[in-house]
PQR file of N, CA, C, O and H, with PARSE charges and radii, in Angstrom:
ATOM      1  N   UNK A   1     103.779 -59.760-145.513 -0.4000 1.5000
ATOM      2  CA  UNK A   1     103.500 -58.911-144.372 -0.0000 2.0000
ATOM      3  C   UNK A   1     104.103 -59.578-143.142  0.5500 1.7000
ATOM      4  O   UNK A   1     103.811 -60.742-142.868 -0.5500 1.4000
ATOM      5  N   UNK A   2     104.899 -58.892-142.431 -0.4000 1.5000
ATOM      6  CA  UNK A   2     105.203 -59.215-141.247 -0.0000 2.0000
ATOM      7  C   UNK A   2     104.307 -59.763-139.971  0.5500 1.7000
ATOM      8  O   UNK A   2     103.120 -59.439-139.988 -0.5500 1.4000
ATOM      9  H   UNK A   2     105.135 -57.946-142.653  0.4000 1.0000
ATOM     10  N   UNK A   3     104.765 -60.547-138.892 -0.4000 1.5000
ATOM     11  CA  UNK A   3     103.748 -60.716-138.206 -0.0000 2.0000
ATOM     12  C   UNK A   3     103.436 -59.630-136.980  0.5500 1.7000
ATOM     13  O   UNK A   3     102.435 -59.684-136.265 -0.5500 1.4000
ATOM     14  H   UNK A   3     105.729 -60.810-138.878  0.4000 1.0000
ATOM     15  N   UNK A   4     104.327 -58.790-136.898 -0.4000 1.5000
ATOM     16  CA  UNK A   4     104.432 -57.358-136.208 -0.0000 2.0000
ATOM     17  C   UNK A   4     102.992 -56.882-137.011  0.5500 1.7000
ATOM     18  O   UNK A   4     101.904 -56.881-136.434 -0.5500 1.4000
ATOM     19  H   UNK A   4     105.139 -58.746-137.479  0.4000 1.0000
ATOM     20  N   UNK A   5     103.173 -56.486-138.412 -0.4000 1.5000
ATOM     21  CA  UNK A   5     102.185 -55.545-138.971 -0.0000 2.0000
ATOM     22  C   UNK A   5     100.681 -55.958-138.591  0.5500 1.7000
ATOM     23  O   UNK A   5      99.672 -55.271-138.429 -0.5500 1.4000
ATOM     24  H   UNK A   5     104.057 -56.486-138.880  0.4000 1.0000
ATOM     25  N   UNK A   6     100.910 -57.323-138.512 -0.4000 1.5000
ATOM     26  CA  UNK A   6      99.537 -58.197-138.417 -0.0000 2.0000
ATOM     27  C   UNK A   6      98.908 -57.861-137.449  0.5500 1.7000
ATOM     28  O   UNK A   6      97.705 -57.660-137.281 -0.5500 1.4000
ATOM     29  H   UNK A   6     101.729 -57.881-138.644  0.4000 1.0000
ATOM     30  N   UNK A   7     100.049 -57.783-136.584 -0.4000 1.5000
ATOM     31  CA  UNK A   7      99.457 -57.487-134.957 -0.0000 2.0000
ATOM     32  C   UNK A   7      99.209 -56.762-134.534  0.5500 1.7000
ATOM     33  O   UNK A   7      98.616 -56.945-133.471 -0.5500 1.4000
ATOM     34  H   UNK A   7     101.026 -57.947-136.720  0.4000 1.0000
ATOM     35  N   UNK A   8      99.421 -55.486-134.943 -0.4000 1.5000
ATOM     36  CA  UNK A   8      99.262 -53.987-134.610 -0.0000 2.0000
ATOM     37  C   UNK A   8      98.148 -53.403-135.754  0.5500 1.7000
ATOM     38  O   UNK A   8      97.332 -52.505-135.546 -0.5500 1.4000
ATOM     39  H   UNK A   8      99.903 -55.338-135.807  0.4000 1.0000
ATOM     40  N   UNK A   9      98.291 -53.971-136.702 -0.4000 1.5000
ATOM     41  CA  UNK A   9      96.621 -54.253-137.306 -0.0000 2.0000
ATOM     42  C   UNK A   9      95.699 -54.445-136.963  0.5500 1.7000
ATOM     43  O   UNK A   9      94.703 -53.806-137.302 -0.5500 1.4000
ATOM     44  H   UNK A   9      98.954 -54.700-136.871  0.4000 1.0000
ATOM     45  N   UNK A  10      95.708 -55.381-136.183 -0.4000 1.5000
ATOM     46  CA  UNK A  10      94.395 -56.641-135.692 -0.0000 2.0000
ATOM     47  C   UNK A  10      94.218 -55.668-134.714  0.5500 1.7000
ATOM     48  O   UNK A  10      93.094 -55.179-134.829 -0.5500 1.4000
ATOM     49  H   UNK A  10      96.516 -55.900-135.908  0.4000 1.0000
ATOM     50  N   UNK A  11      95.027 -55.051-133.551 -0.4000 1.5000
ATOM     51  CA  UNK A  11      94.690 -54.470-132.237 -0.0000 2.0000
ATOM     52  C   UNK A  11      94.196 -53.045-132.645  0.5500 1.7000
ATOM     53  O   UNK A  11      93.645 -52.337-131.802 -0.5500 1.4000
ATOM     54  H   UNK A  11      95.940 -55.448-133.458  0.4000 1.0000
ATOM     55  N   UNK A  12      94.384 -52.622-133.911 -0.4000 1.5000
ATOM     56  CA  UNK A  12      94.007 -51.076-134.590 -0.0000 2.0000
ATOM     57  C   UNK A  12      92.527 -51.977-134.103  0.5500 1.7000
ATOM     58  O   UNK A  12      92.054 -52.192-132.987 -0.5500 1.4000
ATOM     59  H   UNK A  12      94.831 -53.198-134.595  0.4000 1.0000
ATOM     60  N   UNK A  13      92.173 -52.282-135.178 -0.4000 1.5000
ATOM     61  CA  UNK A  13      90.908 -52.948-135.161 -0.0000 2.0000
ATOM     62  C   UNK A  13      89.942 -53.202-134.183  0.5500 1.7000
ATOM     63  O   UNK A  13      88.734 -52.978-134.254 -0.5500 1.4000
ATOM     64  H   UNK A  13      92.558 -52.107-136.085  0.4000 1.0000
ATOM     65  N   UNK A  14      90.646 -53.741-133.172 -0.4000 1.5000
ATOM     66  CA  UNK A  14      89.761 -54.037-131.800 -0.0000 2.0000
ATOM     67  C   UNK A  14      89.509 -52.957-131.056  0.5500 1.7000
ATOM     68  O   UNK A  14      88.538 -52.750-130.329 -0.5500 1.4000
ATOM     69  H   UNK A  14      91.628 -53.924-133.115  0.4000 1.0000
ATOM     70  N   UNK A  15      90.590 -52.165-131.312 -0.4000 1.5000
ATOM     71  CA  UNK A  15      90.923 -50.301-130.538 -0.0000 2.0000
ATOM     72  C   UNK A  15      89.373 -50.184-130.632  0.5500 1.7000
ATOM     73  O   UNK A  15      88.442 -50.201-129.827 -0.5500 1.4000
ATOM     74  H   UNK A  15      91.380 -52.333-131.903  0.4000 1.0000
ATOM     75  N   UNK A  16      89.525 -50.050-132.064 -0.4000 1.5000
ATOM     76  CA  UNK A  16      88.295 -49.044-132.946 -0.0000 2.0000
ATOM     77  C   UNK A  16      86.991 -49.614-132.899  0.5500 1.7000
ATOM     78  O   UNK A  16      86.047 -48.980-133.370 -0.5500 1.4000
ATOM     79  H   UNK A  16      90.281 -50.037-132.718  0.4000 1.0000
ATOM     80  N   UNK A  17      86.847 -50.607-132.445 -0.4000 1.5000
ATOM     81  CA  UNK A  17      85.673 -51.515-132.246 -0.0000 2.0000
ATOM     82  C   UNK A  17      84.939 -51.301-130.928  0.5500 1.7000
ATOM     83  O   UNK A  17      83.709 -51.251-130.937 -0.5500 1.4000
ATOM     84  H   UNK A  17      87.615 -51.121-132.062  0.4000 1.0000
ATOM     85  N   UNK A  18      85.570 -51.183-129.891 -0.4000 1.5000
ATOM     86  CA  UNK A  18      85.345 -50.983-128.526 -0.0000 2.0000
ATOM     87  C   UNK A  18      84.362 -49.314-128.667  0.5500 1.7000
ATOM     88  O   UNK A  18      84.359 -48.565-129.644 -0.5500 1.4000
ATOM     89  H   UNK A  18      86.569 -51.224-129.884  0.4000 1.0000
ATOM     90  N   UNK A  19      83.749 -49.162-127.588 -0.4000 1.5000
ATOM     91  CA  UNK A  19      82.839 -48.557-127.674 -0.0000 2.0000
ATOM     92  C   UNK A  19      83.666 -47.046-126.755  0.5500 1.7000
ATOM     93  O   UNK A  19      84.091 -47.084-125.601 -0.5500 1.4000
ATOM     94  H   UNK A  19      83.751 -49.770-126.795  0.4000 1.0000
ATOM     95  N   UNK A  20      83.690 -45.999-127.569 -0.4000 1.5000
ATOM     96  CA  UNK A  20      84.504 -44.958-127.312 -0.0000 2.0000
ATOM     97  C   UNK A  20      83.592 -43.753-126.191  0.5500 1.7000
ATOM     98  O   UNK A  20      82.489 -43.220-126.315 -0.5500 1.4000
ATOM     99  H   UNK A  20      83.345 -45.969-128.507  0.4000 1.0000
ATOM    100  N   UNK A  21      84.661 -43.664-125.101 -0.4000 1.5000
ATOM    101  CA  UNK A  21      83.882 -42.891-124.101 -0.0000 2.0000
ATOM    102  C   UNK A  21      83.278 -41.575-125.007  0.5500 1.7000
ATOM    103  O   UNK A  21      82.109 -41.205-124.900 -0.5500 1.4000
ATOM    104  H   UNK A  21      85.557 -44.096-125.000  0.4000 1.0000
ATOM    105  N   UNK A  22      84.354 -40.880-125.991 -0.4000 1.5000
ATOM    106  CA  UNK A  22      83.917 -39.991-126.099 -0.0000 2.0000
ATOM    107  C   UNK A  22      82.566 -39.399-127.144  0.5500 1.7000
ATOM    108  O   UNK A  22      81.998 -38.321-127.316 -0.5500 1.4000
ATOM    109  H   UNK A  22      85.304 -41.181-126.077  0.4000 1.0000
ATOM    110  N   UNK A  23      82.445 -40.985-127.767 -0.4000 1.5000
ATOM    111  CA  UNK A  23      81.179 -41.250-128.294 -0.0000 2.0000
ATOM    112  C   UNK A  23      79.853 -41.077-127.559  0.5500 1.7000
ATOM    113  O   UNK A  23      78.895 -40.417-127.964 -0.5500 1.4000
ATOM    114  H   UNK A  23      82.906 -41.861-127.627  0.4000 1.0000
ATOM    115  N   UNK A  24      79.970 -42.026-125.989 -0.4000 1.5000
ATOM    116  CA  UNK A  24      78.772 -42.000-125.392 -0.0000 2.0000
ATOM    117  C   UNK A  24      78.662 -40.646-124.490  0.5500 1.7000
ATOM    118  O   UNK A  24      77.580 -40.574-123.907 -0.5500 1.4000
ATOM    119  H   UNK A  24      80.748 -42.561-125.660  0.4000 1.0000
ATOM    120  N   UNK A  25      79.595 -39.503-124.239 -0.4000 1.5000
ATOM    121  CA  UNK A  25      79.665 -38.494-123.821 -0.0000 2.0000
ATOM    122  C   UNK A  25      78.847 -37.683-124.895  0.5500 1.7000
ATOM    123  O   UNK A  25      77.988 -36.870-124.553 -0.5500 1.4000
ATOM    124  H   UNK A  25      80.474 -39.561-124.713  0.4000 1.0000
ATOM    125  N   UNK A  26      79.123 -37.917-126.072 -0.4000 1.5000
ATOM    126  CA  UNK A  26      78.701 -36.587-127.166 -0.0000 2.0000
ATOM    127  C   UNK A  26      77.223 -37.188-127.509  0.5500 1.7000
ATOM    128  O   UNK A  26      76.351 -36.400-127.875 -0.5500 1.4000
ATOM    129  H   UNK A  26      79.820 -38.577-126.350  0.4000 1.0000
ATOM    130  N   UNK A  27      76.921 -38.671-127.383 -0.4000 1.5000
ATOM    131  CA  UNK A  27      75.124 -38.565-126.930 -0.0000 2.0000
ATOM    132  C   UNK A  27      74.637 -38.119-126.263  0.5500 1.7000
ATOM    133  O   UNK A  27      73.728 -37.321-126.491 -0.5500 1.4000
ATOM    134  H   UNK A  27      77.630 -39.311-127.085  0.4000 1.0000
ATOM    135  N   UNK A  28      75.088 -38.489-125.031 -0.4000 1.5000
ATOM    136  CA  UNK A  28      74.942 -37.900-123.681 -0.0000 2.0000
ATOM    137  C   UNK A  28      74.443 -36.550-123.762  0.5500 1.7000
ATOM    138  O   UNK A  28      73.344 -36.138-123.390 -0.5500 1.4000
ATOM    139  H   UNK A  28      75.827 -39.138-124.846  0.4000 1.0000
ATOM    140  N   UNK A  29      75.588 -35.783-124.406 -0.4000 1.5000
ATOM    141  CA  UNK A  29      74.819 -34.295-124.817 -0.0000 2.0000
ATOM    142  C   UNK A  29      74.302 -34.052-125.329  0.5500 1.7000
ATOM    143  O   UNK A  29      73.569 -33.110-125.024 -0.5500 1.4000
ATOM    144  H   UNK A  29      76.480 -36.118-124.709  0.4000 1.0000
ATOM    145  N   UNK A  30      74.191 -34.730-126.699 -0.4000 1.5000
ATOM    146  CA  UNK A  30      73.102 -34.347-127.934 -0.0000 2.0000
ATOM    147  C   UNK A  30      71.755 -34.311-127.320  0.5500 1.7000
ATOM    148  O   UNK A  30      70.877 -33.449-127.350 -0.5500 1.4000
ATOM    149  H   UNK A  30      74.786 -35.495-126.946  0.4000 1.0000
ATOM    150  N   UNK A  31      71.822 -35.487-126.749 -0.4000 1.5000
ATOM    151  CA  UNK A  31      70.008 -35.475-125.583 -0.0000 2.0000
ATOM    152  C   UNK A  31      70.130 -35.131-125.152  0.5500 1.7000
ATOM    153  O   UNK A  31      69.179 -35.590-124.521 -0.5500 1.4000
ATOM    154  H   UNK A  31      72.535 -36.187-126.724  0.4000 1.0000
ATOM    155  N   UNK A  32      70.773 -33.994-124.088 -0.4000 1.5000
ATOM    156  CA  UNK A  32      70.648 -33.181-122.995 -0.0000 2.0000
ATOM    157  C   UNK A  32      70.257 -32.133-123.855  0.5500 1.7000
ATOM    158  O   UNK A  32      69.284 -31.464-123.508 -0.5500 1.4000
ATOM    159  H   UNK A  32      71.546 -33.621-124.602  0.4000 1.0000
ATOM    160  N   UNK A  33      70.879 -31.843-124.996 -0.4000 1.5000
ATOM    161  CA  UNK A  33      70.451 -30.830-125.707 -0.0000 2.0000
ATOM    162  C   UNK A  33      69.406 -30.331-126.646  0.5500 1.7000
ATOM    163  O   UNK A  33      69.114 -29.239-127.133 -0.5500 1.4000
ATOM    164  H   UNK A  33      71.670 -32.386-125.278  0.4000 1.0000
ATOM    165  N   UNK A  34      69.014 -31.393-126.703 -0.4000 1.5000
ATOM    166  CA  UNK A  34      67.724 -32.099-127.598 -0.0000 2.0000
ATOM    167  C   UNK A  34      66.503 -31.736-126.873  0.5500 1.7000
ATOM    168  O   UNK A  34      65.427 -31.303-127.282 -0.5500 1.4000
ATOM    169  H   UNK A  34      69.251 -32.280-126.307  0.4000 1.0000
ATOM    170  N   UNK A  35      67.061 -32.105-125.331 -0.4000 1.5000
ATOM    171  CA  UNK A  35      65.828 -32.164-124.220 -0.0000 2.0000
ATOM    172  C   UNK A  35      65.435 -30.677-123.677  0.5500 1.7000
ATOM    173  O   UNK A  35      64.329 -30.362-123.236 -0.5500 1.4000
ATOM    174  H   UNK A  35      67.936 -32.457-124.998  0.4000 1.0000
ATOM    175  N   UNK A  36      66.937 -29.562-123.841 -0.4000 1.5000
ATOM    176  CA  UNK A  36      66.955 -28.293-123.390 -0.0000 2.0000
ATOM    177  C   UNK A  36      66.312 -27.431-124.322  0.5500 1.7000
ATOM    178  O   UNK A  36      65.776 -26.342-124.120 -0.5500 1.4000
ATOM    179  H   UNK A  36      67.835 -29.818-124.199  0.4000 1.0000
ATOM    180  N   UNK A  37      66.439 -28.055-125.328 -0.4000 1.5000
ATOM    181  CA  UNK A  37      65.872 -27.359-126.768 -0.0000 2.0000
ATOM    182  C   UNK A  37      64.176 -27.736-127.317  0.5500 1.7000
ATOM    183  O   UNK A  37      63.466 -27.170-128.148 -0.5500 1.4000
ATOM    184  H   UNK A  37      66.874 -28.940-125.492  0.4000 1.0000
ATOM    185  N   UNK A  38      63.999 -28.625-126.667 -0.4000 1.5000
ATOM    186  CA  UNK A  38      62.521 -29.118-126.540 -0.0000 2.0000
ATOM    187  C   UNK A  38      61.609 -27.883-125.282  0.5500 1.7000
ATOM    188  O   UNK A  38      60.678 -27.082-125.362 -0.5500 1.4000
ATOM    189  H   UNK A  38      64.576 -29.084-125.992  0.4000 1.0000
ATOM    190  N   UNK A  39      62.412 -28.292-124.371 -0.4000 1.5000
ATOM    191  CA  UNK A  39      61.524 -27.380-123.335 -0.0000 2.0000
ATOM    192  C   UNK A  39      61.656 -25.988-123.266  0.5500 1.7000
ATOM    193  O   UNK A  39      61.127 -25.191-122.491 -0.5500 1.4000
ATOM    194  H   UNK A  39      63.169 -28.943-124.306  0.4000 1.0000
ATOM    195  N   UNK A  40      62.568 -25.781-124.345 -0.4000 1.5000
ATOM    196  CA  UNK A  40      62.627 -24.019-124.498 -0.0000 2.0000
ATOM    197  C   UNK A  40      61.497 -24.170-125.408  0.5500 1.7000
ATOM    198  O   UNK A  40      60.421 -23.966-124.845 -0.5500 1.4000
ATOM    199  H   UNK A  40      62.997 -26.428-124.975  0.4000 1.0000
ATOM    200  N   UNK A  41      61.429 -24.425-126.474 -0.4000 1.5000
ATOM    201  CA  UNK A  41      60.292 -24.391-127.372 -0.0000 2.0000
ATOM    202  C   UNK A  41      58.944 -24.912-126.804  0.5500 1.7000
ATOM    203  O   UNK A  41      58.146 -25.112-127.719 -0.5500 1.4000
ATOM    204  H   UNK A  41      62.303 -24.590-126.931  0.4000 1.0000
ATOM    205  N   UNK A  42      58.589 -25.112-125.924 -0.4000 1.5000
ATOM    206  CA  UNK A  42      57.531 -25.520-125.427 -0.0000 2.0000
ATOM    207  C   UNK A  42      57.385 -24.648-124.268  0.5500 1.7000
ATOM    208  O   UNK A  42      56.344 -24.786-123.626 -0.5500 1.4000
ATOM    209  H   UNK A  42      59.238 -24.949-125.181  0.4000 1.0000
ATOM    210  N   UNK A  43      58.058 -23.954-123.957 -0.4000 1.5000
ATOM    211  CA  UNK A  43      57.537 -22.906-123.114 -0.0000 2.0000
ATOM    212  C   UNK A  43      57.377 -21.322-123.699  0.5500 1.7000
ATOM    213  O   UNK A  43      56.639 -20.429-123.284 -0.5500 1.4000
ATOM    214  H   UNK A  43      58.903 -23.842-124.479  0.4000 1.0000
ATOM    215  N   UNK A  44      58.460 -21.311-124.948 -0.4000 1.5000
ATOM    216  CA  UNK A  44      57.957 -20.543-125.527 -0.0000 2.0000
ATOM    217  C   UNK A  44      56.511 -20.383-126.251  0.5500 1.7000
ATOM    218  O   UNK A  44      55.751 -19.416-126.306 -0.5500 1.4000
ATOM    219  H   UNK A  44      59.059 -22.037-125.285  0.4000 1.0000
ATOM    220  N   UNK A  45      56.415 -21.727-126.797 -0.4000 1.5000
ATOM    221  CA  UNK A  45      54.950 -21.762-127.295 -0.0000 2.0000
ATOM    222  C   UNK A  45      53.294 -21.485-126.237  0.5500 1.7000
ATOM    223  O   UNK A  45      52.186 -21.089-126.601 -0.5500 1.4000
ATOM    224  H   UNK A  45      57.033 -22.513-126.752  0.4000 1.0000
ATOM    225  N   UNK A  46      53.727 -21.838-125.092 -0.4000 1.5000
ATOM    226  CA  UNK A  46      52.915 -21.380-123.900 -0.0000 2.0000
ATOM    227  C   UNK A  46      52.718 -20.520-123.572  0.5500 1.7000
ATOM    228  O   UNK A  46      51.861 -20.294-122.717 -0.5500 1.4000
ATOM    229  H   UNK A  46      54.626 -22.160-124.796  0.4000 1.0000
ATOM    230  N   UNK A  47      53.568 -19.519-124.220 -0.4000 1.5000
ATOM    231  CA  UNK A  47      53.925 -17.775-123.883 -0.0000 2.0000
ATOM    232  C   UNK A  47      53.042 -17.103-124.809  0.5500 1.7000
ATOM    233  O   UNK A  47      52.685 -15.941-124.614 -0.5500 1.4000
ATOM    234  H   UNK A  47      54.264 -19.703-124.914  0.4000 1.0000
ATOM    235  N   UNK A  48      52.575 -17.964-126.078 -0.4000 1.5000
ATOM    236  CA  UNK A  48      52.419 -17.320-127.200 -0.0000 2.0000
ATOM    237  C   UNK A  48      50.992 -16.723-127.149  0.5500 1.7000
ATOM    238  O   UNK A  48      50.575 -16.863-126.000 -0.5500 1.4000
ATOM    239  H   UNK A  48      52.865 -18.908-126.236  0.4000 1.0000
ATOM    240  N   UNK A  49      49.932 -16.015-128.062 -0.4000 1.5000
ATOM    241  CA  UNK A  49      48.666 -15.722-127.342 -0.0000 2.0000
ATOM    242  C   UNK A  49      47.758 -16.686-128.421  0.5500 1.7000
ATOM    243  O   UNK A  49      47.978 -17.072-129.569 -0.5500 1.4000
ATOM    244  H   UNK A  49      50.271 -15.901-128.996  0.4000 1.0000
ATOM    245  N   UNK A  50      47.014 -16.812-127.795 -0.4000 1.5000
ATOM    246  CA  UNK A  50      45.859 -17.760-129.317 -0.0000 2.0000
ATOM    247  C   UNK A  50      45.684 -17.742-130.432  0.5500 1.7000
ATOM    248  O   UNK A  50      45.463 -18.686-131.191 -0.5500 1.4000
ATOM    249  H   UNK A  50      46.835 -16.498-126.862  0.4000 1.0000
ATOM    250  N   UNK A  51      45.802 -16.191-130.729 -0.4000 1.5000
ATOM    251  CA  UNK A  51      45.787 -16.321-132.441 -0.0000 2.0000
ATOM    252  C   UNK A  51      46.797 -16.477-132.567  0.5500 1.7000
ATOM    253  O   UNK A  51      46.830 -16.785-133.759 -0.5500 1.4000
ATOM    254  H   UNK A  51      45.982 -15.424-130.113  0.4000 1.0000
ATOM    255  N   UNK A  52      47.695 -16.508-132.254 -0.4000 1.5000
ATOM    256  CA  UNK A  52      49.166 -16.872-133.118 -0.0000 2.0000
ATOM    257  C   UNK A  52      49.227 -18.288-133.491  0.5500 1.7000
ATOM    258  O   UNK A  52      49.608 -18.920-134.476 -0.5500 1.4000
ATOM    259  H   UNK A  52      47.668 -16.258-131.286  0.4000 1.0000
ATOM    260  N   UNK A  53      48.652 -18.589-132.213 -0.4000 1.5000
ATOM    261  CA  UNK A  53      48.936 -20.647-132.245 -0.0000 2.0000
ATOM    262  C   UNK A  53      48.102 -20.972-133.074  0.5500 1.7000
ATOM    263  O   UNK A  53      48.482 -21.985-133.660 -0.5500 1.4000
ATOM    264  H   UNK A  53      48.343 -18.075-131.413  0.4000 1.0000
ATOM    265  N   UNK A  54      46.762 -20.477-133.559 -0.4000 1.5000
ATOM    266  CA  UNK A  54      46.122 -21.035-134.849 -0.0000 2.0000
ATOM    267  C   UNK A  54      46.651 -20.486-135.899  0.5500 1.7000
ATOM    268  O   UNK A  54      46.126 -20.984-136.894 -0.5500 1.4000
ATOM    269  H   UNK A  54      46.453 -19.654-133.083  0.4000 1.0000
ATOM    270  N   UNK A  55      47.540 -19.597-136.212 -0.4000 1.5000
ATOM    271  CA  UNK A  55      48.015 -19.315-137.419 -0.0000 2.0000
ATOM    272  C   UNK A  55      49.482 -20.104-137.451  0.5500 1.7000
ATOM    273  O   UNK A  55      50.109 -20.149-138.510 -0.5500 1.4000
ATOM    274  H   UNK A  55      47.967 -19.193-135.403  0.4000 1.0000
ATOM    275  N   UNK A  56      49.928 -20.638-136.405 -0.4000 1.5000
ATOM    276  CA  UNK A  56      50.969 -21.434-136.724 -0.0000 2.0000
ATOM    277  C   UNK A  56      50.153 -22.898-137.312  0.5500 1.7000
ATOM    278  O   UNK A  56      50.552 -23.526-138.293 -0.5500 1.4000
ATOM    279  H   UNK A  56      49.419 -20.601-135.545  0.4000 1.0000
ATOM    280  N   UNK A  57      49.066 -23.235-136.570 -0.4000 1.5000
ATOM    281  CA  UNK A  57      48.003 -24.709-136.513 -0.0000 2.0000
ATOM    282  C   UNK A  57      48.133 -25.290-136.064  0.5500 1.7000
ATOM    283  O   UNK A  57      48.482 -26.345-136.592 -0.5500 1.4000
ATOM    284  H   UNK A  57      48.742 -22.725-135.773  0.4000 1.0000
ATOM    285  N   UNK A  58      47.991 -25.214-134.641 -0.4000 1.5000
ATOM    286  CA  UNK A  58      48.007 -26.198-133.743 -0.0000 2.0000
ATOM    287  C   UNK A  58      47.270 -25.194-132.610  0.5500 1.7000
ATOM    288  O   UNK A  58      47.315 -23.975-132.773 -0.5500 1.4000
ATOM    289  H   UNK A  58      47.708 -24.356-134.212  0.4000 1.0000
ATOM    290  N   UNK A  59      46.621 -25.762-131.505 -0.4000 1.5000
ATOM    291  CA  UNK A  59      46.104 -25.464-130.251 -0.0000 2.0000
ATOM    292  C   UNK A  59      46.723 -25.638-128.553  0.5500 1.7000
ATOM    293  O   UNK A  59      47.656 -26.305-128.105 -0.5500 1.4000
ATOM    294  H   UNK A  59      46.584 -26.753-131.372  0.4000 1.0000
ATOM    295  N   UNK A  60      45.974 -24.939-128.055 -0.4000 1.5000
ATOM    296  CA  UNK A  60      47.112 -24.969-126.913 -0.0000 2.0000
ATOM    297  C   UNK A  60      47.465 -26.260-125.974  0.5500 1.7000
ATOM    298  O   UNK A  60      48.363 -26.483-125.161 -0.5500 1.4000
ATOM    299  H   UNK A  60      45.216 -24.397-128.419  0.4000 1.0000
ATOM    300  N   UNK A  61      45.953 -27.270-126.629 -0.4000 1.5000
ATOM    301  CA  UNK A  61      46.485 -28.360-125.501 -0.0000 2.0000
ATOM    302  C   UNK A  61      47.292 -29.452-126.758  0.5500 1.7000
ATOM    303  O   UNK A  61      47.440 -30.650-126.520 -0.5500 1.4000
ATOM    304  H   UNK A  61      45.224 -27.088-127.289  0.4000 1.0000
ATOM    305  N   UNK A  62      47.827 -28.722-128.273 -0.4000 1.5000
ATOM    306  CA  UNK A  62      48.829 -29.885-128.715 -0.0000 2.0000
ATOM    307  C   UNK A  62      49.879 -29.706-128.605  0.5500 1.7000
ATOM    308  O   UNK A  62      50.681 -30.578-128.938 -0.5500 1.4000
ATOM    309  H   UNK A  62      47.706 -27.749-128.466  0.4000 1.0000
ATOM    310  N   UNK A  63      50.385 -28.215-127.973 -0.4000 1.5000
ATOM    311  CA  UNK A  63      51.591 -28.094-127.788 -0.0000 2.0000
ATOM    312  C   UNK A  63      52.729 -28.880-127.261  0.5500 1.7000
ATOM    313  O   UNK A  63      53.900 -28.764-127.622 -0.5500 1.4000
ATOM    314  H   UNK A  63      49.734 -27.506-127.703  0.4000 1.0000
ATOM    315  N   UNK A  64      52.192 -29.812-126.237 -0.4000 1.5000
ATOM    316  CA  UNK A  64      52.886 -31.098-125.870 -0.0000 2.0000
ATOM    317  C   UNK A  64      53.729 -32.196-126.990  0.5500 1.7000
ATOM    318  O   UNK A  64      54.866 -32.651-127.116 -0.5500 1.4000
ATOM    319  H   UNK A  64      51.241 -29.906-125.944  0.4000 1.0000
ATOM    320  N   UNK A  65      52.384 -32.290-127.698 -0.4000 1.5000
ATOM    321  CA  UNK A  65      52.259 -33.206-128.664 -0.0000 2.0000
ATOM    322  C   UNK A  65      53.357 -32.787-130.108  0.5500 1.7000
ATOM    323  O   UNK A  65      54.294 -33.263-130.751 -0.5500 1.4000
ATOM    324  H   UNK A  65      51.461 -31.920-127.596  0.4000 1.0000
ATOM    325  N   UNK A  66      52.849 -32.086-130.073 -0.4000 1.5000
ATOM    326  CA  UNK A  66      53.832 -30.987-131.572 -0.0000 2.0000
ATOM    327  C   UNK A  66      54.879 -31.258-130.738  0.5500 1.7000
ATOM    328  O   UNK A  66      55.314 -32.285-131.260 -0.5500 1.4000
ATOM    329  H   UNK A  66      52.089 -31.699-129.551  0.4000 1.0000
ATOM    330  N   UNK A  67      55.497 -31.064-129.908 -0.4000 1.5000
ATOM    331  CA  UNK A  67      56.947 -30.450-129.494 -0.0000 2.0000
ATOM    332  C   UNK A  67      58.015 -32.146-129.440  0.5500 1.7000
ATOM    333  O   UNK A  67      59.196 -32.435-129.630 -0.5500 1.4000
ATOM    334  H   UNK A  67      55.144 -30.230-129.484  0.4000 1.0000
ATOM    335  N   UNK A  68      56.638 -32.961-129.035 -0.4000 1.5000
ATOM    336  CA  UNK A  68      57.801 -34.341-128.696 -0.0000 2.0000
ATOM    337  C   UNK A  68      57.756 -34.940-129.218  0.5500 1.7000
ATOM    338  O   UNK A  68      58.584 -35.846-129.130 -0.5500 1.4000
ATOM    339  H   UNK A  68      55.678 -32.727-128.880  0.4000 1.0000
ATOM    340  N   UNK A  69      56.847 -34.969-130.130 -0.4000 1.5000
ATOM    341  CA  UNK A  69      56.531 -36.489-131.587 -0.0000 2.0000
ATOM    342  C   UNK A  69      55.777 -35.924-132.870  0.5500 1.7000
ATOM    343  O   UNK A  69      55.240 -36.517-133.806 -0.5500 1.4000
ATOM    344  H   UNK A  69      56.175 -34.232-130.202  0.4000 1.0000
ATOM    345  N   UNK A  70      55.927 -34.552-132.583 -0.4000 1.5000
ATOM    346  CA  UNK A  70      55.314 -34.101-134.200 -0.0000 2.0000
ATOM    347  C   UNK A  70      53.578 -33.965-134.267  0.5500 1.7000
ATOM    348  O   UNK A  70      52.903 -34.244-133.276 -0.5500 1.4000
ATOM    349  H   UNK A  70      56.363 -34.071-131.823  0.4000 1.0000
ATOM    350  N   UNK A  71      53.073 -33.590-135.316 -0.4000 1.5000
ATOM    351  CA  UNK A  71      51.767 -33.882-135.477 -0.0000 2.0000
ATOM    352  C   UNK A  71      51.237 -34.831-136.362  0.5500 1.7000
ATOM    353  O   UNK A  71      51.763 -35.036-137.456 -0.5500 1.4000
ATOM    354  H   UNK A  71      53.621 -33.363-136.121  0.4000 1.0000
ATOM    355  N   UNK A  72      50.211 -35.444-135.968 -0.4000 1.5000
ATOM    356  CA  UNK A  72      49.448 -36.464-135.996 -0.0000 2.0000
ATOM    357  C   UNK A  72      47.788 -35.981-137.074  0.5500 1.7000
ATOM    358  O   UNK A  72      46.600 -36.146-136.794 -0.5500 1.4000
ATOM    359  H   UNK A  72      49.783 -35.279-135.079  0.4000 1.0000
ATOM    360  N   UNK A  73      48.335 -35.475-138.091 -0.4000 1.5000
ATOM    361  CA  UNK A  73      47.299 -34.834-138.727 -0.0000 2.0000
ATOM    362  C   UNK A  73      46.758 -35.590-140.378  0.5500 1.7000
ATOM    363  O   UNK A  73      45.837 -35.081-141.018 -0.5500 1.4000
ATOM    364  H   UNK A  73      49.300 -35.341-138.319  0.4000 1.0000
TER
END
């Protein structure tokens, strides 16, 4: 192997190692979207009337709870 190949190898490598803007952009959104998609569902569930929310099973003050860490049952 040449020492050209070596070198343009090694720097592939470091390229790809470095932490890619467009990586921390597409978190960036996933939680923005995560977060937009949380508070739609939690306001929808606020909308809902009582019997519904016990036939889903849950109550109106776990709606918090359900929406950001699940239930605890």
């Amino acid at each position: 192997m040449s020492q050209t190949a070596a070198t343009t190898r090694n720097a592939t490598r470091a390229i790809a190692a470095m932490p890619q803007p467009t990586s921390l952009l597409a978190r960036l959104f996933a939680a923005w979207r995560r977060r937009r998609q949380m508070r739609r569902d939690e306001t929808w569930l606020q909308r809902q009337p009582d019997y519904l929310l016990r036939d889903i099973g849950i109550g109106r003050s776990e709606i918090e709870m359900t929406i950001r860490g699940g239930r605890y049952r």
